[in-house]
N, C-alpha and C positions, 0 to 999 in steps of 0.2 A: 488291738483293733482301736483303743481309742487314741484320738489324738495326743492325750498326756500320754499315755505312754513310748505316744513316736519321740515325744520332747527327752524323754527321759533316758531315750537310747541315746543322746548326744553327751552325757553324763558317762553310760557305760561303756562308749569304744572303747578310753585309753584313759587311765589313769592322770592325773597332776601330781607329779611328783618335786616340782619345784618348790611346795609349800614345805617340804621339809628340807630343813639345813643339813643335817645329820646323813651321814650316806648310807648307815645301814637302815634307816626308813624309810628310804628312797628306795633301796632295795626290794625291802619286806612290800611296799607298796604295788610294783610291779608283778612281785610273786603274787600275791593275793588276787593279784585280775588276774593276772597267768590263770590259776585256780580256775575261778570265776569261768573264765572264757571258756580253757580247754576239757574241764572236768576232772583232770589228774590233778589226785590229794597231795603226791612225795615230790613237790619239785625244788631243786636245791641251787641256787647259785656259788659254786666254788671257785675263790679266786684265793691270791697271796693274802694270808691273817686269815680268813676264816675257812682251812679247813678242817678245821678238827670241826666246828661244828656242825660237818656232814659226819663226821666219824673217817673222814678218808686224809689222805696224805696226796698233795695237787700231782706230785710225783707219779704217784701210781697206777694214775689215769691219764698221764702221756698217751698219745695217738698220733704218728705223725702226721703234718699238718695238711698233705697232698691227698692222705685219706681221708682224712675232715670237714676239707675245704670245700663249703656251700651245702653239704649235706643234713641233711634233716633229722633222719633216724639212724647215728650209727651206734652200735654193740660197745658199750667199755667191759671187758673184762672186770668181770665184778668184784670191787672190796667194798659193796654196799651189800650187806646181808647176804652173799652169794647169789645175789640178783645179778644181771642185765640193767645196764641203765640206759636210757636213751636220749638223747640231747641235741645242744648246738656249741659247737665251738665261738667265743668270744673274742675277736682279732683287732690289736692296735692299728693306727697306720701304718707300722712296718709291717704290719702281718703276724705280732707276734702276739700269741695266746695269753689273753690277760684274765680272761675269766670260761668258765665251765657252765651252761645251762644244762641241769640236769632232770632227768624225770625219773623215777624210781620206778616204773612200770613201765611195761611194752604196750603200750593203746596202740591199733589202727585205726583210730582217730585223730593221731597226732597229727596225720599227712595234711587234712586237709585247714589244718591252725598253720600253715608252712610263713604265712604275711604276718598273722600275728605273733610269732616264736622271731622274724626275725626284727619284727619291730624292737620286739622287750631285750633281743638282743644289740641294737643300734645304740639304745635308749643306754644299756648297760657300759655299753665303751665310751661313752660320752661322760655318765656318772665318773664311773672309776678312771677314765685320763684325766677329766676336770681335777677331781681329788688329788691326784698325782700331783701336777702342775703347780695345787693351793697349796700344798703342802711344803714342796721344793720352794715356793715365795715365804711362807710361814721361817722355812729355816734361814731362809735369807735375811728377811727382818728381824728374827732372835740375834743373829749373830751382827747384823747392825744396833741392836741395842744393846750387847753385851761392849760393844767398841765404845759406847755412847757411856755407860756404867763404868769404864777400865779410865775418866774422867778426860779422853781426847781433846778436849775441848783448849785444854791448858799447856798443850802443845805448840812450841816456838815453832819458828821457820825452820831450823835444823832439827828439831825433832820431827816434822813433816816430812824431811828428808827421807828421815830411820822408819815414815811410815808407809814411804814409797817404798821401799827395800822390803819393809812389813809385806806389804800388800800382791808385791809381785810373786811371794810363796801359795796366795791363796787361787784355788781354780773357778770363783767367781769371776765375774766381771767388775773389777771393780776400777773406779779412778778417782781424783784429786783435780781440782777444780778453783778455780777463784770466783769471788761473788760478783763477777760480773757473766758467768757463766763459761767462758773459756778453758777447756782441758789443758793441763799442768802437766799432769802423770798418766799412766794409766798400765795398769798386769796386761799380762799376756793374754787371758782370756777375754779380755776389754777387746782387744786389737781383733784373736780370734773374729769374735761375735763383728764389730762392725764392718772389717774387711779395708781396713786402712792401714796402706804403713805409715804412717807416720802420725801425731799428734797435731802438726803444724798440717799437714794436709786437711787432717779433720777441721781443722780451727779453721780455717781458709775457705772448706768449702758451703758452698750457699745451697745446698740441696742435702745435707746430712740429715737436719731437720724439717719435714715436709708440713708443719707449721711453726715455722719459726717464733711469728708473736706469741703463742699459745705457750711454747715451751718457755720463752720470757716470762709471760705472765705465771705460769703454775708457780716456775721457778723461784719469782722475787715472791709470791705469796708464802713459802713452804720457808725459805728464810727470813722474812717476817716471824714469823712464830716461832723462832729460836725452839725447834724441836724437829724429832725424826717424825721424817712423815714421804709420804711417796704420791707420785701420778702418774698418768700411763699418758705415752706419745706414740708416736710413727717417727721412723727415722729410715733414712734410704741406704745400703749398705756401697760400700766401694765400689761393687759389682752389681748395684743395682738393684737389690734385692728391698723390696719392701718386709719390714718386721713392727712388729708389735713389742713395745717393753715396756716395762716398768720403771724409774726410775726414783729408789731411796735414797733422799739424802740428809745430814748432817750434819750443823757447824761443828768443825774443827780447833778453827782461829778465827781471828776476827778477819784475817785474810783469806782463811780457806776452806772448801765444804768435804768432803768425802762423799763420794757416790755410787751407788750398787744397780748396775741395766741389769735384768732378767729379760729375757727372751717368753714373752707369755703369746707371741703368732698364734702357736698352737689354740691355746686357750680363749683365744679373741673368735679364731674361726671355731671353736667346738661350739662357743655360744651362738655365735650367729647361725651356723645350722641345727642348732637346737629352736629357736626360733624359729627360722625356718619350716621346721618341719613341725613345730606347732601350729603355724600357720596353713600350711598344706594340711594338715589335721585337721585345725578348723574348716578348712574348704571341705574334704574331703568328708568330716562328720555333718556340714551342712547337707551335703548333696544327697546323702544316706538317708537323711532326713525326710529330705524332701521327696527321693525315690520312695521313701516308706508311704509316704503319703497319699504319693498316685498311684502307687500300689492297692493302700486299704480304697482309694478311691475307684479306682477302679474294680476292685473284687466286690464291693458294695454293692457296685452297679449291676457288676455281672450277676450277683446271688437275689438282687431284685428284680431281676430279670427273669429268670428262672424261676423264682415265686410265684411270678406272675401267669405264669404257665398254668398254673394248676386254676389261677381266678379267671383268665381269659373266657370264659362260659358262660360265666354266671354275674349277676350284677357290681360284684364287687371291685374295686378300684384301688387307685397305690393306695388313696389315705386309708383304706384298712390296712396294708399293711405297714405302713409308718407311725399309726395308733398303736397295734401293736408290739410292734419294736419300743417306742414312749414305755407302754405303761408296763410292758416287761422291763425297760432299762430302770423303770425309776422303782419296780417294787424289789429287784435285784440290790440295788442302791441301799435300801430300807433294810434286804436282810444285811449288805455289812457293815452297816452304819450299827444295827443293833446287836449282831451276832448269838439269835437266838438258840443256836444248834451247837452239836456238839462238834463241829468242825465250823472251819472260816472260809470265804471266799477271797479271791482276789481281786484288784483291777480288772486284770485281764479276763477273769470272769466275766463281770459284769459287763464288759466290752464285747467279748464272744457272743455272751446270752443273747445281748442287743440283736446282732445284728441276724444269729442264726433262727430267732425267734421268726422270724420271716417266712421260714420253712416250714416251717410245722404242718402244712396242709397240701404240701407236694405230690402229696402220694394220689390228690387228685386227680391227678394228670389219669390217672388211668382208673375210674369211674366212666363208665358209660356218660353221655347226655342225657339219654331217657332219664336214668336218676336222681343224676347229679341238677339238670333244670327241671325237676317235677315240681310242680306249683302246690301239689295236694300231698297230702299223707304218703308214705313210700309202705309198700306190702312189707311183712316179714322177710322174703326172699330179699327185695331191693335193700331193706335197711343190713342184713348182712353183708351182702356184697360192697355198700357203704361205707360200713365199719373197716371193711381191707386197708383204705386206705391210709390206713396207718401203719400197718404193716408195708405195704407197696412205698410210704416215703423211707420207712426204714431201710428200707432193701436197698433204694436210690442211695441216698444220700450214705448207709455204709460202703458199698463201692463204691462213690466217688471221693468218700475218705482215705481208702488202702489206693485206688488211685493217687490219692495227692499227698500221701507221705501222712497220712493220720493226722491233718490239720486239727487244733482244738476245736473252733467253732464249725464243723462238720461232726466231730465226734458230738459234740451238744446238739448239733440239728439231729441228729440221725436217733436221738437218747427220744427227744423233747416230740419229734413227730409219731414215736411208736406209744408215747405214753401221754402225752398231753388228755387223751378222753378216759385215763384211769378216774378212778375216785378213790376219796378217802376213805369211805367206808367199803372201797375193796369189791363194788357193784360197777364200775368199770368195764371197758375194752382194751386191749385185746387181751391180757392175763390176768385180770381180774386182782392186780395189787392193789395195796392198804398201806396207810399211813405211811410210815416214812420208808419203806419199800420203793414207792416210786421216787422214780428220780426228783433230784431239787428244780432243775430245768423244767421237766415235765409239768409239775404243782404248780412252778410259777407262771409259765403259759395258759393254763388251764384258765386262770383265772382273768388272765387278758382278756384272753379269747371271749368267755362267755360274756364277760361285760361288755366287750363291743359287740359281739353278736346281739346281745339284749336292745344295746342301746342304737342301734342298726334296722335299716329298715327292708324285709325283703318279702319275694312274692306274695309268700303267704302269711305277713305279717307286717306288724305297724311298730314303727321306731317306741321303744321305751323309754320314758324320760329316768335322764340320770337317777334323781333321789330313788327312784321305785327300783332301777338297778343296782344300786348299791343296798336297800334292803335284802333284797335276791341273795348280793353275797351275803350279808350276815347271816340270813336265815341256812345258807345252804354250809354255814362251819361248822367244820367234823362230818361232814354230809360226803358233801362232792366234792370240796376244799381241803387243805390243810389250816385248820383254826389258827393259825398263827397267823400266816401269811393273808387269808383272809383278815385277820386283824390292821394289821399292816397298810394293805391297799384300802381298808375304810375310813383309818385314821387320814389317808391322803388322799379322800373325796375332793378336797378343793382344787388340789395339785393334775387328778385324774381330769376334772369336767374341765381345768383348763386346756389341758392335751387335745381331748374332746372336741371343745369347741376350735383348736384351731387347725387339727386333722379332720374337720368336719368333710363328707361328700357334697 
């Protein structure tokens, strides 16, 4: 309910897993929110290299793919502890199974995590093809440094010859080049990839390189530096085809370079729809955001609204109830800022209490007038049928809890309106509890309440000034209070009479 915490949901949609280089905590990163999100402890991502650390063999959990495909919760024939596992299959662009989302447990819970399961699986084909790809460049540039190390460099013109001959064994793409950047030679797989027959065609034509200065430019910088080194261009195939490559190269002679195209298309578009869809992420975690917000804003409205039901009678107005919501938000604050009990609260606590603190006096609604606007003393009889009212909001506000799915801040309204006129010393309404029997909710209203009721001015009474309300509470710790919390709300008399004065009626 409070607004840090709406901020802080834009943290928990989805992971960043870009901060790590390493793919297996890229991975673990994913699983952790997977956790997080869906509530299943066993979930296993199985791909090629790590299966043994499921205990399983990726074999053995074959499913053909027409059974798999787009399903949520299918059955693997278990060689995980003779369990059932249930999952998602993980599919390259060809459609071919590169990794295993697993769950160790049958949850029907799982159904409705169906966006976020295939998120963490998008998320996961992008990891592990990027990898792929980095790796197939890795071994490309080992093996242009190993040609670099075999001392190439000291290679006549007719040994160049013997490295066109070399070269055309290898199923890279590779070619031979002069420093002015014109193709000399080139393997079969060169030819392959670009979609040219011939060399002199390539040379000739004005559209192979779709920036031509640029590849000038990279090119005469990378030979400068009398070292292997690489950049990436766009180049247009015979047939038109726009690609993405790499191109490593390295002096030879002082005539000629050797040079290694890798096809990185793939790699260019996985990044850019990774962006992409961080972006759409971001939109999408914005607007979540901000739905939360007119959300709490409006549910605010609504529950002061309904508050106000119970005051519409009798003198009082919103700034009672926005007093106190204040001086319960801020002595809530105080307990977990000091954490004097033997349990802690949380944010969301304290954001609940706020706003359910509202309610506490619903139960009015169904007090008579006669009693509820009696300007003089109420008989025995009337003050019983007064006291109901605590029970009558409990009755409310617990059915309209199990109506709305056991919201927290209804479970606290429904706690705090049955017990708010307990006491500490257990001489209370309606069950006659003591000390820490009553609820933490309840103590802490209690003592809003009476201080602005003190400090309030009504028919048959004259507004009390602050200081003489704040002795009230001391006098009344261990009494009607809890001595702590009494403690607490006197220490921040200053903080109180500001509230005070500017929820004034």
């Amino acid at each position: 309910m409070d607004k840090r915490n709406n901020l802080d949901l834009k943290a928990q949609l989805f992971p960043s897993v870009n901060q790590h280089s390493d793919t297996e905590a890229q991975i673990d990163t994913l699983k952790d929110w997977l956790k997080r999100v869906t509530g299943v402890k066993d979930i296993f991502f199985i791909h090629p290299g790590n299966e043994a650390a499921a205990g399983v063999e990726l074999n053995e959990l074959f499913i053909p793919i027409e059974v798999l495909e787009r399903e949520l919760n299918w059955p693997i024939p278990a060689s995980l502890k003779g369990q059932e596992a249930y999952g998602h299959i993980v599919q390259s662009e060809e459609g071919k199974p590169i990794s295993l989302l697993l769950f160790r447990e049958n949850s029907g819970q799982l159904a409705k995590y169906n966006l976020e399961i295939d998120l963490v699986a998008n998320k996961l084909k992008v990891i592990l093809e990027s990898n792929f790809i980095k790796e197939r460049i890795n071994r490309l540039e080992a093996f242009t440094a190993v040609l670099f190390e075999a001392n190439i460099k000291k290679l006549s013109e007719m040994q160049q010859r013997g490295l066109a001959l070399l070269i055309d064994v290898f199923s890279f793409p590779l070619y031979i080049a002069g420093k002015d950047g014109r193709f000399i030679h080139a393997n079969q797989a060169f030819f392959n990839l670009v979609k040219y027959p011939s060399l002199s065609d390539l040379n000739n034509s004005a559209e192979f390189f779709v920036e031509p200065e640029k590849r000038k430019n990279e090119f005469q910088t990378i030979l400068n530096r009398g070292e292997i080194n690489n950049y990436s261009l766009q180049i247009r195939t015979g047939e038109g085809r726009l690609l993405d490559v790499s191109d490593s190269i390295i002096n030879i002679t002082e005539s000629f370079i050797l040079g290694v195209f890798f096809d990185i298309t793939e790699l260019v578009r996985l990044n850019r729809e990774n962006r992409e869809a961080l972006e759409i992420q971001e939109l999408l975690n914005d607007r979540i955001i901000s739905a939360a917000e007119l959300l709490q804003k409006t549910q605010t409205t609504s529950i002061k609204s309904l508050a106000r039901l119970a005051e519409y009678r009798d003198a009082e107005t919103g700034d009672h109830l926005q007093r106190i919501c204040e001086f319960t938000g801020l002595l809530a604050r105080k307990v977990k800022e000091k954490n004097p009990f033997t349990f802690k609260i949380s944010d969301s606590y304290v954001s609940d209490l706020y706003v359910s603190s509202m309610l506490h006096d619903i139960g009015k609604v169904a007090v008579p007038d006669s009693i509820l606007l009696k300007p003089g003393k109420l008989l025995p009889q009337e003050w019983d049928i007064m006291k109901q009212h605590t029970v009558w909001g409990w009755t409310i506000l617990s059915k309209a809890d199990k109506e709305m799915g056991e919201q927290s801040f209804l479970t606290l309204a429904a706690a705090l309106a049955l017990h708010h006129h307990e006491r500490f010393d257990g001489s209370g309404y309606p069950h006659s509890l003591a000390g820490q029997d009553i609820p933490l909710s309840a103590r802490i209203v209690a003592i809003a309440d009476v201080y602005d009721a003190l400090t309030s001015k009504r028919p048959y009474k004259e507004a009390w000034p602050h200081e003489l309300a704040i002795q009230e509470i001391k006098i009344q710790r261990g009494k009607q209070f809890c001595p702590v919390l009494a403690g607490f709300f006197c220490e921040a008399e200053i903080e109180i009479a500001r509230i005070a004065a500017r929820f004034s009626d």
